[in-house]
C-alpha positions as CSV (number, residue, x, y, z in Angstrom):
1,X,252.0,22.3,-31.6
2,X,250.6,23.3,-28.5
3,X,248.1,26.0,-27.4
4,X,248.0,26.6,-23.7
5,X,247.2,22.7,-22.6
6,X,245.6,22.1,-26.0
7,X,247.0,20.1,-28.9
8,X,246.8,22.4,-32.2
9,X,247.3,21.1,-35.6
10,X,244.9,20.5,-39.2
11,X,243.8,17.5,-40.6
12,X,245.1,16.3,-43.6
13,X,241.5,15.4,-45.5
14,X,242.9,19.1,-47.0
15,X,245.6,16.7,-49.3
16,X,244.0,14.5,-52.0
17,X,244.8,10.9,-51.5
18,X,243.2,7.6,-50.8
19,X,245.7,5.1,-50.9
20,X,247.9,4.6,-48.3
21,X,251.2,5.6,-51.3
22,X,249.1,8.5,-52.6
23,X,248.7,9.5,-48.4
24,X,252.4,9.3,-47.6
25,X,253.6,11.0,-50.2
26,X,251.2,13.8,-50.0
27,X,252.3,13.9,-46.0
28,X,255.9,14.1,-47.2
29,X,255.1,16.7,-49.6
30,X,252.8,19.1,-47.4
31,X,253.7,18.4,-43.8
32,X,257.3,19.8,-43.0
33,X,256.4,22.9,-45.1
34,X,253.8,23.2,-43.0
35,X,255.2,22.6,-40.1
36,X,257.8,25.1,-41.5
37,X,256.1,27.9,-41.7
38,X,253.5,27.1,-38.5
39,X,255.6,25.7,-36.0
40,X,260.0,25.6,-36.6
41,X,261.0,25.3,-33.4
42,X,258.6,22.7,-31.6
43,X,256.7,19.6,-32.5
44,X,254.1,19.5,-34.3
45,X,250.5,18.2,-34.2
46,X,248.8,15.9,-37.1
47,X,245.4,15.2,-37.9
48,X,245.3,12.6,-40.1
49,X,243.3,11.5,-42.0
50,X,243.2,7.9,-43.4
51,X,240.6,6.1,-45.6
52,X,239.3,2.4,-45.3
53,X,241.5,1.1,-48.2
54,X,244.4,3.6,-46.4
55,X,243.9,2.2,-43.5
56,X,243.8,-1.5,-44.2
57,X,247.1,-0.8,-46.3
58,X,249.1,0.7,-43.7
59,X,248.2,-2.1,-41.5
60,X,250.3,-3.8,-43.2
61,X,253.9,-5.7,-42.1
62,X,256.3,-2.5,-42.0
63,X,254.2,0.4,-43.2
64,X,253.4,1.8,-40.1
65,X,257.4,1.4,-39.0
66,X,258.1,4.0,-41.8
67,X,255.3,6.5,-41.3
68,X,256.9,6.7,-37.5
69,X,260.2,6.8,-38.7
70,X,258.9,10.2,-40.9
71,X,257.1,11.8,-38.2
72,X,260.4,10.9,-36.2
73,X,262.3,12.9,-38.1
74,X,260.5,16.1,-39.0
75,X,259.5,16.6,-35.3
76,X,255.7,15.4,-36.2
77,X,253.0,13.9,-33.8
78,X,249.9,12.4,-34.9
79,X,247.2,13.2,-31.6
80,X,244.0,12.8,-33.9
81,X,242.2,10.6,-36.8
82,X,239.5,11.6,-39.1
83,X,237.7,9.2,-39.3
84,X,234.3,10.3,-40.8
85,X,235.1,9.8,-44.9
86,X,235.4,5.9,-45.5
87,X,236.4,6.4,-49.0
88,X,237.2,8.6,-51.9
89,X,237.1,12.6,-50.9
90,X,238.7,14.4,-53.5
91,X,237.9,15.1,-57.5
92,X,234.7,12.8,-57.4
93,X,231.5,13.1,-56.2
94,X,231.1,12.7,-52.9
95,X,227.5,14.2,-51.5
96,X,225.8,12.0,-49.7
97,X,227.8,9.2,-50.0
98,X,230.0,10.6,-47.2
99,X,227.9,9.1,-44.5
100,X,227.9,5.0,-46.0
101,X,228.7,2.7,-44.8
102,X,226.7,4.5,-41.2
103,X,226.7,3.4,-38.0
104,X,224.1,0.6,-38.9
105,X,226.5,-1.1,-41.3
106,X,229.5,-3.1,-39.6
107,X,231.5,-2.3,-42.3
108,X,232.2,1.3,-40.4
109,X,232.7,-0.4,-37.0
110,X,235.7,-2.8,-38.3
111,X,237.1,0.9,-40.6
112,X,236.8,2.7,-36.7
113,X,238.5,0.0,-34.7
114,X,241.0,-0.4,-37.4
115,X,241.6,3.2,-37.4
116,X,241.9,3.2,-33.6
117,X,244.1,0.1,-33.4
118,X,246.8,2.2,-35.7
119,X,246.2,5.4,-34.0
120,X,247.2,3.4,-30.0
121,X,250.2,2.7,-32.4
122,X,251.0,6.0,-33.9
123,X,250.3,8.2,-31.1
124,X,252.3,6.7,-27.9
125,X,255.3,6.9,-30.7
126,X,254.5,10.6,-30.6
127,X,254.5,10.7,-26.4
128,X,250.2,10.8,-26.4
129,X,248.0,8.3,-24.6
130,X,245.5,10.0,-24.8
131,X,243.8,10.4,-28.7
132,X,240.8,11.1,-30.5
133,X,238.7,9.7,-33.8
134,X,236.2,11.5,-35.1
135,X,233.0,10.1,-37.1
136,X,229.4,10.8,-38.9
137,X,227.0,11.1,-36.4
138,X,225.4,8.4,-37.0
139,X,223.6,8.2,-40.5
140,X,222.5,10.9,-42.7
141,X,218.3,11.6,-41.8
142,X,217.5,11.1,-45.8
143,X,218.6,7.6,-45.5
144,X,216.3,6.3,-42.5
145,X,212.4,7.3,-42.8
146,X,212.4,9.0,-39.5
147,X,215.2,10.3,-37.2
148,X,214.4,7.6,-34.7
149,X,214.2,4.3,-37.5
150,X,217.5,2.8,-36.5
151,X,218.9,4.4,-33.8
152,X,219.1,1.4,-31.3
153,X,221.1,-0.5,-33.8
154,X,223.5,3.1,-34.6
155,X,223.5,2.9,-30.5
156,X,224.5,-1.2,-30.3
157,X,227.5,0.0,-32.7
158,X,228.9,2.9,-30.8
159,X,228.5,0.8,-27.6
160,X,230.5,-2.1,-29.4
161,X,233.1,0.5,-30.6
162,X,233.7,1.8,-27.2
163,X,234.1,-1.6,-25.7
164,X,236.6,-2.3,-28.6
165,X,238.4,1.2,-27.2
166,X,238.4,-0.1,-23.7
167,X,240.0,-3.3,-25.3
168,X,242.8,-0.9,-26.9
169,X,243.3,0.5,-23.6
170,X,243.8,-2.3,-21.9
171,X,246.3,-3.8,-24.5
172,X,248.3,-0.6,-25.4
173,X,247.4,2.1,-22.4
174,X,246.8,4.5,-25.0
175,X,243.2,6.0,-24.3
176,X,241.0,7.2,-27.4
177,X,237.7,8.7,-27.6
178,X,235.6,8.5,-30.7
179,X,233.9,11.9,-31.3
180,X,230.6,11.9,-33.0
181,X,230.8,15.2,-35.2
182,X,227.0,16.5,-35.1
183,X,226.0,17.9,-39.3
184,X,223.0,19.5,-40.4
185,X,220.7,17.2,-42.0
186,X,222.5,14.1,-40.2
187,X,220.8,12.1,-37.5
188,X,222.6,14.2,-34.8
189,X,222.4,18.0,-36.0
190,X,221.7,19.8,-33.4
191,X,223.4,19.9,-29.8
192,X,220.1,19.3,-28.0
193,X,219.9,16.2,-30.5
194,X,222.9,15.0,-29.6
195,X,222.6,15.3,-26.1
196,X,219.4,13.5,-26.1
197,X,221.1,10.6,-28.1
198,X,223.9,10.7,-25.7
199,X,221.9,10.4,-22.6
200,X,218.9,8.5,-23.6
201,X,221.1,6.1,-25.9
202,X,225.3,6.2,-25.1
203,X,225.3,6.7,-21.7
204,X,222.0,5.1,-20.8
205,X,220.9,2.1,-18.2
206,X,220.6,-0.2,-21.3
207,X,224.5,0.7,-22.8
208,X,225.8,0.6,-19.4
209,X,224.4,-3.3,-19.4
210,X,226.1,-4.1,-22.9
211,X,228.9,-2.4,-22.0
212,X,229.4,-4.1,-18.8
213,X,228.7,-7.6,-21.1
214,X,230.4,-6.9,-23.9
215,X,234.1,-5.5,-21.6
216,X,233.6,-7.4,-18.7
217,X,233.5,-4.6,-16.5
218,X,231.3,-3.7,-13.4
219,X,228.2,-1.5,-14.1
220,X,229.8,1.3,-12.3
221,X,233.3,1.1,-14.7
222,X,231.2,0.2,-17.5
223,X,229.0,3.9,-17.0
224,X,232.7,5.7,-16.7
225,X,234.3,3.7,-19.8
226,X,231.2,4.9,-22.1
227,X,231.9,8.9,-21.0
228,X,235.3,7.9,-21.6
229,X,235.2,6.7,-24.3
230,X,232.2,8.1,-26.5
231,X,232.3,11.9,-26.5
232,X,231.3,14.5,-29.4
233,X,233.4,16.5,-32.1
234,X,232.4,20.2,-32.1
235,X,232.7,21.6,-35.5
236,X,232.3,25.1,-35.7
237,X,231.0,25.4,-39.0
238,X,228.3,22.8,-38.5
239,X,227.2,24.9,-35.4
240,X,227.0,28.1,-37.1
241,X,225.2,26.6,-39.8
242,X,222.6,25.3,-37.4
243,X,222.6,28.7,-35.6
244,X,223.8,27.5,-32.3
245,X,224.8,29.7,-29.6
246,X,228.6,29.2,-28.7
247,X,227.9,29.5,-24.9
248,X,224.5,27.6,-24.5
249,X,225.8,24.3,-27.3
250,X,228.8,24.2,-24.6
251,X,226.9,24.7,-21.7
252,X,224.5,22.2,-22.9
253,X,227.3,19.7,-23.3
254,X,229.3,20.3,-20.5
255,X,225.7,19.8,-18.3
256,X,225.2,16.5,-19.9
257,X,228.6,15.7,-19.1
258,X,229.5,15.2,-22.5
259,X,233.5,15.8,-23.6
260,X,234.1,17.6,-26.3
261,X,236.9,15.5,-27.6
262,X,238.1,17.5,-30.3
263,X,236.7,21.3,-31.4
264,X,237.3,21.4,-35.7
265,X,238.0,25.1,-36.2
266,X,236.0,25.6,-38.8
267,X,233.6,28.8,-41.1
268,X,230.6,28.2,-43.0
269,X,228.9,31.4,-45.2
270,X,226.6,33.2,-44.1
271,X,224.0,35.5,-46.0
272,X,222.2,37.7,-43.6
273,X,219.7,38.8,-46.3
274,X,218.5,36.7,-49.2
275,X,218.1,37.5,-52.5
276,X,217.8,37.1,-56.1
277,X,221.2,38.4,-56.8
278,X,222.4,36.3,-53.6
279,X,220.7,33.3,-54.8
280,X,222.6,33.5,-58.1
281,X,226.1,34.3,-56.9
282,X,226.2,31.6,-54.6
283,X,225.3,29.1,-57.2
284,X,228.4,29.9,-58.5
285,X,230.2,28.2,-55.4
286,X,227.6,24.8,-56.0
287,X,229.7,21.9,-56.8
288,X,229.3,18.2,-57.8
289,X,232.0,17.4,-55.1
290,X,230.9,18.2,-51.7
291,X,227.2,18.7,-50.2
292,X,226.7,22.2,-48.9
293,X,223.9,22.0,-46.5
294,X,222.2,25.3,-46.0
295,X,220.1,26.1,-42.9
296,X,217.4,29.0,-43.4
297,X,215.9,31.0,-41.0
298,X,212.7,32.9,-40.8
299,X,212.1,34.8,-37.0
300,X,212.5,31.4,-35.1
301,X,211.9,28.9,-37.3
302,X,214.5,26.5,-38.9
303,X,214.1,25.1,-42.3
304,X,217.0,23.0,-43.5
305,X,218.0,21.9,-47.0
306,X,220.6,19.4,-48.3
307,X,222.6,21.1,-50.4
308,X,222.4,25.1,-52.4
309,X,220.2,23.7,-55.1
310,X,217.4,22.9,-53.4
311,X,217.7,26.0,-51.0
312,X,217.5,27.9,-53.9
313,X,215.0,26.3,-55.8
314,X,212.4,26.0,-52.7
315,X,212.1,29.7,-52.9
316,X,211.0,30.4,-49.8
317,X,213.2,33.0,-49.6
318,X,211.1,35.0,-52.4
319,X,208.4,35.3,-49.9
320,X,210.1,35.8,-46.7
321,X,212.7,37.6,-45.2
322,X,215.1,35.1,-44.2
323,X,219.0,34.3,-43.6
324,X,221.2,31.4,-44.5
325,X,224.3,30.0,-43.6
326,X,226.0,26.9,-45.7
327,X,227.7,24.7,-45.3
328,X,230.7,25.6,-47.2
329,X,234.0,26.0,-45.7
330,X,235.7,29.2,-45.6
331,X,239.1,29.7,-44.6
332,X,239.1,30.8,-40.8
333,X,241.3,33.8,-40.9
334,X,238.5,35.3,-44.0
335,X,235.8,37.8,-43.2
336,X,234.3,36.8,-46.3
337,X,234.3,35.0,-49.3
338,X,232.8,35.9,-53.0
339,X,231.3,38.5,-51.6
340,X,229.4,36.7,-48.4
341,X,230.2,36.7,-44.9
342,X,231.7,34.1,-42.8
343,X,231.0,32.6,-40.2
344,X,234.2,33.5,-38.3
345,X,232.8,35.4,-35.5
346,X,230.9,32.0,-33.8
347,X,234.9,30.6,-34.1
348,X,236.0,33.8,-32.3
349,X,233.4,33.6,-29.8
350,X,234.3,29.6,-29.0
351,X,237.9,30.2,-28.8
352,X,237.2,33.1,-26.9
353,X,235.2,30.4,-24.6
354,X,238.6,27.6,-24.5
355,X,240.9,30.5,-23.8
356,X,238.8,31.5,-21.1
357,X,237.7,27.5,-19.7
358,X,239.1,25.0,-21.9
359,X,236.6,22.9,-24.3
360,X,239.3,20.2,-25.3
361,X,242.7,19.1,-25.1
362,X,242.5,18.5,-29.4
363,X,241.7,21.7,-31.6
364,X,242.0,21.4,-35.6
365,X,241.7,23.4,-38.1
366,X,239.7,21.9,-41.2
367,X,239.5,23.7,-44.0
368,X,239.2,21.2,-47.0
369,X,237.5,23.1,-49.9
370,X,240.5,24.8,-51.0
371,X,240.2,23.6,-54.6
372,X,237.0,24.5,-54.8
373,X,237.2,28.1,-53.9
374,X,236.4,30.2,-57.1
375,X,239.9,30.6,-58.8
376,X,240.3,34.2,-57.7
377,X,240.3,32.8,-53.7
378,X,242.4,29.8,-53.9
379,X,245.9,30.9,-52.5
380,X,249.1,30.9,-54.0
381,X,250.4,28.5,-51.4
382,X,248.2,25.9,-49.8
383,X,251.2,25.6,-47.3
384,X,251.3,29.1,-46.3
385,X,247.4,29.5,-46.3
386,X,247.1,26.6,-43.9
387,X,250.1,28.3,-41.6
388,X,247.9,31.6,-42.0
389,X,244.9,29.2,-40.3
390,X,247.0,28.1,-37.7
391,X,248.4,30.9,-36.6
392,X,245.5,32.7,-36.4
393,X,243.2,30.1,-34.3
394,X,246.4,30.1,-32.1
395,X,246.6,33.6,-31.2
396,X,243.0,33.5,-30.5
397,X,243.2,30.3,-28.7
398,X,246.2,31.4,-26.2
């Protein structure tokens, strides 16, 4: 599905599933309705979404000859991984343990290159050579003492990765970038964060020299392969949350020379006024699945909190006048949700931005907290509601 020069499509973490059997089928079930009601008379885009035990099991002799045989014949193109949950997503608790194993554990270097050695498999079947994968970014800040413990050795593994990807290149001539996907409360939040990292860290004279080792390239190829191959994953909700400003984070990037690999369309809530009555009706939307960061702000200070608990239980907002946004997806086509706002005018304003110049060749839609909307905002038909999201980041996108 395509959107001026842009790949459109959703990812898949939307469909419960984390072996490779419970995956497929879930694919089979969801996808050509989907597709259906989206897109009936042209290909389609996929973001997929695989865990590490998915993964490992569709690397398997003939698995991956079947999933292309499927996507064959419902007119289906995978252009994009997800590569940022490792394990279970769906109907456990998740929180925090989202971001393990991190970027200092190798464990989520062999998942990435795994993921990235199917995906310069899946995607040349589908016409692409050119895909994307995106990851944490990084670690999550709660697990290192400061934001800087650790961040050579994060660095060393991103370096490594993107060596691997100029291996993959080489081998298959399919090109893929690994997208870091900057989170509140994560080592890389903000987008002046992550451009320091990026140019102090990714793209400096110290990763250019492992690089070089590590692909056996010249200094100058090894510089080029890093912007190649290390770029970031602009999620819309995350910036929102983080009260970003659509035209200065992609100003900021575009200065640093930073690609935007892939742009999640994504809303977050938003609560313009805090209150006691506020406070109470968005516990209501806590749950022991997902963590729902919230950012607060008071004049031009940030505070940030890991999840709605402890926003509301800090109390800040007793003595102050601030506003939140939380990070709880809402469907992009919604105004609002429970009674509280979205967040969908940032993702107006940045498609507004791609229609005008665009940010990336990969957009997705990523709404995953469908089942755990209250019961009166879950739709009738996940299918349809995820068509509705499509459509509407298309015509806004065109």
């Amino acid at each position: 599905m395509r959107v001026g020069g842009a790949h459109l499509g959703y990812c898949t973490n939307v469909h419960p599933g984390e072996s490779w059997a419970e995956i497929d089928a879930s694919l089979r079930l969801h996808l050509p309705e989907v597709k259906r009601h989206a897109a009936p008379h042209e290909p389609f885009g996929v973001g997929l979404r695989l865990s590490a035990r998915a993964a490992e099991e569709l690397d398997a002799p003939g698995a991956i000859d079947a999933f292309l045989a499927f996507l064959r014949s419902n007119d289906l193109y995978v252009f994009t991984l997800n590569g940022f949950p490792f394990g279970d997503f769906h109907g456990t608790p998740v929180k925090e343990s989202v971001y393990r194993p991190d970027w200092s554990d190798a464990a989520r270097l062999d998942y990435t290159l795994r993921l990235a050695r199917l995906l310069a498999t899946i995607a040349p079947a589908g016409g692409l050579r050119e895909a994307s994968i995106s990851t944490l970014p990084g670690t999550f800040k709660a697990f290192v003492s400061s934001s800087s413990e650790g961040a050579s050795r994060i660095a060393d593994a991103l370096v490594a990765c993107a060596a691997g990807l100029v291996d993959i290149e080489r081998k298959t001539g399919c090109r893929i970038t690994l997208a870091l996907e900057p989170e509140p409360c994560c080592l890389l939040e903000t987008i002046d964060e992550t451009v320091q990292f990026f140019t102090e860290r990714l793209y400096s004279p110290a990763a250019v020299a492992q690089m070089a080792r590590l692909s056996g390239l010249d200094a100058a190829s090894a510089a080029e392969a890093l912007r190649r191959h290390l770029g970031v994953c602009l999620d819309l909700c995350h910036a929102a949350v983080e009260f970003e400003d659509p035209a200065e984070c992609v100003e900021a990037l575009r200065r640093a020379g930073i690609p935007i690999a892939k742009v999640q369309v994504s809303a977050g809530l938003r609560l313009p006024r805090v209150s006691e009555a506020a406070v109470a009706s968005l516990a209501t939307l806590a749950d022991g699945v997902y963590l729902h960061q919230v950012v607060e702000k008071h004049g031009e200070a940030l505070v940030r909190y890991t999840d709605i608990d402890v926003a509301s239980t800090a109390g800040r907002w007793r003595e102050a006048d601030v506003e939140w946004r939380v990070h709880f997806h809402v469907p992009v086509f919604r105004e609002s949700l429970a009674g509280f706002e979205s967040t969908r005018a940032f993702v107006e304003a940045v498609l507004a931005l791609h229609r005008h110049s665009p940010l990336s060749s990969h957009l997705e839609v990523e709404t995953y907290t469908w089942t755990v909307l209250p019961e009166a905002e879950r739709p009738a038909s996940l299918d349809e509601a995820i068509a509705h999201e499509l459509a509407w980041t298309r015509e806004r996108a065109a």
